[in-house]
N, C-alpha and C positions, 0 to 999 in steps of 0.2 A: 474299394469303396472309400468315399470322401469322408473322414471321422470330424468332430468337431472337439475341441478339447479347451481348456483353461489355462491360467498363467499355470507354470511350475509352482511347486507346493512351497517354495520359498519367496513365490512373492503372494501366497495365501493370508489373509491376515483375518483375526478374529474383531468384531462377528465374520463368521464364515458364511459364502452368499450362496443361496442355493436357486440356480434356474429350473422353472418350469419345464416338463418333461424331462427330465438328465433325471437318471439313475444315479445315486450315490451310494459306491457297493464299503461293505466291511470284511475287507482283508487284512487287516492291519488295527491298530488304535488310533487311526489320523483322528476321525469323526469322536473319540470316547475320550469324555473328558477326567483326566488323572485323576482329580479331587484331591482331598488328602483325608488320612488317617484321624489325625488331631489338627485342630484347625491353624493356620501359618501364623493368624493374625491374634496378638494380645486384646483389643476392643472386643473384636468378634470370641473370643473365649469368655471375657469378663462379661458379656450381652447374652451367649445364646449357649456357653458350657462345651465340653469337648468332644463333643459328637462328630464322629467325622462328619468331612465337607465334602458332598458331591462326588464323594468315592466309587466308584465302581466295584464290585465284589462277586461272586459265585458264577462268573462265565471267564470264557475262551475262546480262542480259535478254535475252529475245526476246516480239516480239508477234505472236501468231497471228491471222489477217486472217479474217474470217466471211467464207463464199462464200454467193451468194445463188441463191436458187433460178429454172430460168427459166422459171417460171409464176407469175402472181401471184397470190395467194388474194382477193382483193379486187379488182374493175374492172366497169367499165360497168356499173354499179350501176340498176337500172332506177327509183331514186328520185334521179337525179343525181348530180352530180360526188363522186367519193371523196374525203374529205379527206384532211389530212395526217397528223392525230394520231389512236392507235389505243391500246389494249389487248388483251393475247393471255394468257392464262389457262387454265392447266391445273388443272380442276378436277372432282374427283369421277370422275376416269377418262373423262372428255371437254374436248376444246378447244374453247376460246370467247373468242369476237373481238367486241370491242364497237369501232364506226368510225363515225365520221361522214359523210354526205353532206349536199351545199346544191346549190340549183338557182336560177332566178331567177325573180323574178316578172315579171307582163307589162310592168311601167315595166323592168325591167333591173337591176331593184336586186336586190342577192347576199338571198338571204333567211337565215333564221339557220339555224345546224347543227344539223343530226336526227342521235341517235345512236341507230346501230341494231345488229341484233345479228345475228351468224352462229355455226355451232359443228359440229364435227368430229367425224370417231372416230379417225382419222389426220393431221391437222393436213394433210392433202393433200386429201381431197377433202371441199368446205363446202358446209353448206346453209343460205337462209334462211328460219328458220320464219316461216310465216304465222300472226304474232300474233294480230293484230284487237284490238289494245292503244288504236292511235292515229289519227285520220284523218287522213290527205293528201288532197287534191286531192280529195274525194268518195267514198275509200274507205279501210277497214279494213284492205283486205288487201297488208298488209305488214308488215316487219321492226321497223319504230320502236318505242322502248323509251324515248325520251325527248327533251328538248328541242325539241317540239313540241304542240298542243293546250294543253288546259289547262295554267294555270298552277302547277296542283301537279305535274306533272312537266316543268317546268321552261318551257311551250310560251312562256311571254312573255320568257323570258331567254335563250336557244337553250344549244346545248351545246357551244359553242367551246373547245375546250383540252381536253377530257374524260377524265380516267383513273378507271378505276374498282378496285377491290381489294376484298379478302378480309379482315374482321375477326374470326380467330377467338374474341376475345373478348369480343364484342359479343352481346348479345342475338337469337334467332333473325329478328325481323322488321326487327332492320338486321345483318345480319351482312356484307350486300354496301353497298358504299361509294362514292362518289363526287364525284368535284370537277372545275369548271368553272367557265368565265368569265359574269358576267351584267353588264347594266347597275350601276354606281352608281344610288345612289337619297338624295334627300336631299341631295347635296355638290354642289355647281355644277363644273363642270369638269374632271369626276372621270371617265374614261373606263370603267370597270368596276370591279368586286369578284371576289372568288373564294368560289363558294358550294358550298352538300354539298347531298346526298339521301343517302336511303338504302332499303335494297329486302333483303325476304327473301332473295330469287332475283336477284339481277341484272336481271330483268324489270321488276317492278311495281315503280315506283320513285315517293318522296317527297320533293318538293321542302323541304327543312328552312326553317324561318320569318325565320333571319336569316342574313346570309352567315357566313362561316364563317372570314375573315380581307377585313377592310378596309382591304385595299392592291390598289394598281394593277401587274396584270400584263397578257401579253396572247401568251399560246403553251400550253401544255401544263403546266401547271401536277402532278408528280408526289407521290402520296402514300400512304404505310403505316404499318400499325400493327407498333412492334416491342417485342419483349416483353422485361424488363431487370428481374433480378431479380426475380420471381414477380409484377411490375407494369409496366405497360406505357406507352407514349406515343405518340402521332399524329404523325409526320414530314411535314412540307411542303416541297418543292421548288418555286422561283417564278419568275421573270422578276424583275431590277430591273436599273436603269439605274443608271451612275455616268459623272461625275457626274449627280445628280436633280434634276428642278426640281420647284418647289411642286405643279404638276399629276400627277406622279409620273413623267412619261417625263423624258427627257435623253440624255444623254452614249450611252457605248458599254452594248450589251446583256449582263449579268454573272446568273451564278446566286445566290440567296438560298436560304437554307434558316431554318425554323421550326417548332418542336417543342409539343407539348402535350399534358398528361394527358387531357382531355375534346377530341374533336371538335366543335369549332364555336368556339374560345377559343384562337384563334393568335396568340400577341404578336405585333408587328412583325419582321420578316426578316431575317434576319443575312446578309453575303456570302459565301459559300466558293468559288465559282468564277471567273475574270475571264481573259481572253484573254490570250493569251502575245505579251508585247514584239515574241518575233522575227516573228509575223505581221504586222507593220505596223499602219500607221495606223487599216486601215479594218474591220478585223475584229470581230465580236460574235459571242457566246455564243446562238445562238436559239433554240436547246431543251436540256431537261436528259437528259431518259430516266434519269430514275435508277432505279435495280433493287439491291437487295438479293442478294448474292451467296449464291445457295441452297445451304443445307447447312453455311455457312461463319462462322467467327467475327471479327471484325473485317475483313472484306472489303467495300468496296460499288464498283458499278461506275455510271459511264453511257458513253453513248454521246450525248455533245452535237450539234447541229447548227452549226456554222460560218461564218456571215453575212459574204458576202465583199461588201463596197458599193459597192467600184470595178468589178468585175467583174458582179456582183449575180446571183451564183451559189451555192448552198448545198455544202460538204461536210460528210461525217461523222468524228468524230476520237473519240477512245477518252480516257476518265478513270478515276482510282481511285482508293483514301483507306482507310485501318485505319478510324478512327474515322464518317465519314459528314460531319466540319464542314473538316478540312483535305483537300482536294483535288490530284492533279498530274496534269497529260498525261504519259504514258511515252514520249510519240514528239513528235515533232512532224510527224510526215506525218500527212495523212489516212488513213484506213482506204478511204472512197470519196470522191475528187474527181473536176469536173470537168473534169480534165485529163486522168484515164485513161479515162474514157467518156463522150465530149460529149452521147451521147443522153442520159448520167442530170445533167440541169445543177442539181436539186434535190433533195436528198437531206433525207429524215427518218425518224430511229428511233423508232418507238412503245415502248411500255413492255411487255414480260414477258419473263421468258427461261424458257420453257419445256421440258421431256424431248423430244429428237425422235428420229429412230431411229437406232441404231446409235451410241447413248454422244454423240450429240450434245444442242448446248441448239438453240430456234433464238429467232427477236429478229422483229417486226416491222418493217420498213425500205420508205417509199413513197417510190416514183420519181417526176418527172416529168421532161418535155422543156421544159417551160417556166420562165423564170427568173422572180423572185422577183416584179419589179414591171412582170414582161413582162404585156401583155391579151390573151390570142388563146386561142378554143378548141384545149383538149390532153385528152385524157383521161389521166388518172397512175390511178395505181394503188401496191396495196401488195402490197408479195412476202415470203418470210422468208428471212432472213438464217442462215445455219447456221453453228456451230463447235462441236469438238471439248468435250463436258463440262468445266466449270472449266478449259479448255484455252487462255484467250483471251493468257494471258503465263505465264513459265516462267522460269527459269536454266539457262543451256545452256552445255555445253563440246563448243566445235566440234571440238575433241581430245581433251583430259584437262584436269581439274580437279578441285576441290574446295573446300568448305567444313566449318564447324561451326555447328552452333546455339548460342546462348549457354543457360546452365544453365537447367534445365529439368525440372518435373515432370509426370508422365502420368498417366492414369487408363487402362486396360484393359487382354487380353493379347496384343493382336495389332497390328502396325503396316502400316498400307498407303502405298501408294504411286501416284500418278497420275505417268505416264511415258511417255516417247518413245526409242528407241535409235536410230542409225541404222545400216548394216549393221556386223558389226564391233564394235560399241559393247555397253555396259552398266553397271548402278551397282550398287556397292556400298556397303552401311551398316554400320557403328562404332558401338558403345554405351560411354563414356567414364565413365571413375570421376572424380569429382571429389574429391582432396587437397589437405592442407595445402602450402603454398608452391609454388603455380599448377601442381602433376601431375596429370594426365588420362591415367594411363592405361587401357587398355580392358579391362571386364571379361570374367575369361576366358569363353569360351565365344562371345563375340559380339563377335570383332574381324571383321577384313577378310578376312582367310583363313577365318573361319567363317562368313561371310557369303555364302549362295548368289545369284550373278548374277545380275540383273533384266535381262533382257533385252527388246526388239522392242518392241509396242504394248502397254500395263496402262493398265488402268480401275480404279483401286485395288485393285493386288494385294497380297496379303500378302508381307510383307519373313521371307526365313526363314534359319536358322543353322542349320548341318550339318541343314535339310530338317525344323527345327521353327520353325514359327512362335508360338509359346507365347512371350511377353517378359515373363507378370505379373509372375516374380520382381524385376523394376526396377522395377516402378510401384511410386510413392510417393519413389523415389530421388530427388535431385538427381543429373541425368545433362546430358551432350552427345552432341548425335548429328553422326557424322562422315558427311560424305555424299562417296564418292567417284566421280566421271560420268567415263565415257570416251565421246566419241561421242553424248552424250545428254542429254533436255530433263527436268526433271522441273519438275510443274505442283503439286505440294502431298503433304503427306500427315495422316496422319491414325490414330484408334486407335482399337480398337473391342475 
């Protein structure tokens, strides 16, 4: 799917601008403004006394943990073993799962990964059409969509690492995308490349003539088109190692990311992700799953995989970033490890986050029993992972608190709000006049006492004042918005 997003947070400048309909999530304290304790300025002390300024006090971060579901949508695959890496897409008013299986041939050797295709009306129950796309084994009748047969859909390069996406500004007969691992060709002891196709429908797919970035990865390699000022560029997410030797692997396993106007013409890889000191020595990055935060403006999320090598068990851990090149973990627990559930000892998140019911997204995420460099028949499988809409982190006052936004312009007449109360609990919002010699106070009509309580569970509800929610008369202002939480989480908001 075609995202839309903003400058990088470094060329963000205050007032901060906020467009109609964009979501503005709180993961981080971009949006919260620092204040101070005692105030910076000698005038303003000797004027208005040492009351902090604009401080923020009694909240946090919080991370909400995806629960998964306990059926899998993918397993015992009657073309062989499910692989690990998947994609899940919401498109056109249907769900569709593109995943990999491999089987083995009669010597014992893995053969290469078929990707094949499933699709829903309810992301619960799945069917696989009977293509007659691709022959296996003596027949047609199956799901295969790619990386098998001939070599224009990819049959001599298999489909190792596969995600595929949505361009909507491409051309109707590639407007569907894709990337995956193939042999090197040409370089003497070069393990692979990262190559495209591309396909009307997700279906009929073309293997493109040259790979599409000439660097060595070897996982699930993520990629989208995001759209930035009325033109657009190709995003790549990859595997690299650091430190690298001449052959391309090395050291511990880190995320690389690289960008480009045309698809097929990826410079070499920059890093932005690397495993955190406090996990020790043996830790790598194995997968990225990166995802574009839908609906949202400077938001990107993954959900990496966690390469433990003393243990040689996967878990899953949570990242985020304004911009898409600076990255941070918010926690340092895993989301799923194998310490809370021995059965799940390898964990991976595929790539989509799509609508699922009841204000939920949900995530592709496959299990196995088996560890990383364990040999034994297992059959794994892939199940979905579910949470709360834009719900995955918040700022929360487990009593009372509050902040401010730093100055701020708006576009529309309505403010909403994505939120949590807990019994007891509710928030209320502040519209702040900005003055000369640092006074903010609020304009009349839309203080705290005019601001009706937000209570219990909202899916962006409208923010309203003595029971109007009408704010156009402020857009265009430079304002601050005072958020006041008693008992409760808020996950973003936003204007429409």
């Amino acid at each position: 799917m075609m995202s839309k997003m903003v400058k990088g947070s470094e060329d963000v400048h205050i007032p901060m601008r906020f467009r109609a309909g964009v979501k503005n999530m709180f993961f981080d304290w971009w949006y919260v403004e620092a204040g101070y304790g005692m105030p910076f300025w000698r005038f303003y002390q000797d004027m208005y006394g040492t009351h902090p300024w604009l401080s923020p006090y009694g909240i946090e971060l919080k991370i909400l943990k995806p629960e998964i579901t306990d059926y899998p949508i993918a397993a015992d695959d009657p073309l062989g073993l499910v692989g690990a890496y998947s994609t899940l897409m919401y498109d056109n008013g249907k769900y569709r799962l593109w995943y990999c299986t491999y089987d083995f041939s009669e010597t014992g050797i893995q053969e290469n990964d078929k990707l094949c295709y499933m699709e829903s009306d309810d992301c619960k129950h799945w069917v696989r059409p009977e293509l007659s796309l691709i022959e296996y084994k003596g027949s047609k009748s199956n799901n295969i969509v790619y990386g098998w047969g001939n070599e224009s859909v990819g049959g001599v390069l298999g489909a190792h690492g596969a995600t595929v996406f949505k361009d909507e500004s491409a051309p109707a007969h590639e407007r569907y995308k894709l990337v995956h691992l193939g042999q090197a060709t040409q370089v003497k002891d070069v393990f692979n490349w990262i190559y495209g196709a591309v396909s009307p429908d997700g279906i009929h797919w073309r293997l493109l003539d040259k790979p599409i970035l000439e660097y060595l990865s070897d996982t699930q390699s993520v990629a989208c088109y995001i759209e930035h000022n009325k033109r657009g560029k190709y995003v790549l997410y990859v595997r690299g190692w650091s430190p690298q030797n001449r052959h391309g692997f090395g050291g511990r396993r880190i995320v690389r990311k690289t960008e480009s106007r045309q698809f097929g013409k990826f410079p070499p890889p920059k890093a932005v992700l690397t495993p955190e000191i406090s996990w020790g020595p043996s830790a790598d990055i194995y997968t990225n799953s990166y995802n574009r935060w839908p609906g949202a403006d400077m938001a990107h999320i993954m959900f990496p995989t966690i390469y433990h090598r003393d243990t040689d068990t996967l878990s899953l851990h949570l990242a985020l970033s304004r911009d898409g090149d600076r990255w941070f973990f918010p926690s340092q627990s895993a989301l799923y490890s194998n310490e809370e559930n021995p059965e799940k000892v390898t964990t991976y998140a595929g790539v989509g986050l799509v609508p699922y019911e009841g204000n939920h997204w949900a995530l592709p995420v496959f299990f196995s029993r088996r560890s990383h460099n364990e040999y034994r028949a297992e059959r794994p499988a892939i199940f979905l992972a579910t949470v709360r809409e834009d719900g995955i982190a918040g700022i929360e006052a487990s009593l009372m608190g509050e902040f401010y936004t730093y100055p701020c312009v708006f576009k529309g007449s309505e403010m909403r709000i994505n939120s949590l109360s807990y019994p007891g609990g509710e928030i209320k919002i502040e519209v702040l006049e900005l003055k000369p010699k640092l006074e903010a106070p609020p304009f009349e009509g839309f203080t705290l006492n005019d601001c009706d309580p937000i209570k219990g569970n909202n899916h962006w509800t409208p923010v309203t004042f003595n029971r109007k929610g009408n704010i156009s008369k402020l857009a265009g202002k430079i304002v601050r918005f005072r958020f006041k939480l008693i008992r409760s989480r808020i996950f973003g908001f936003m204007f429409v």
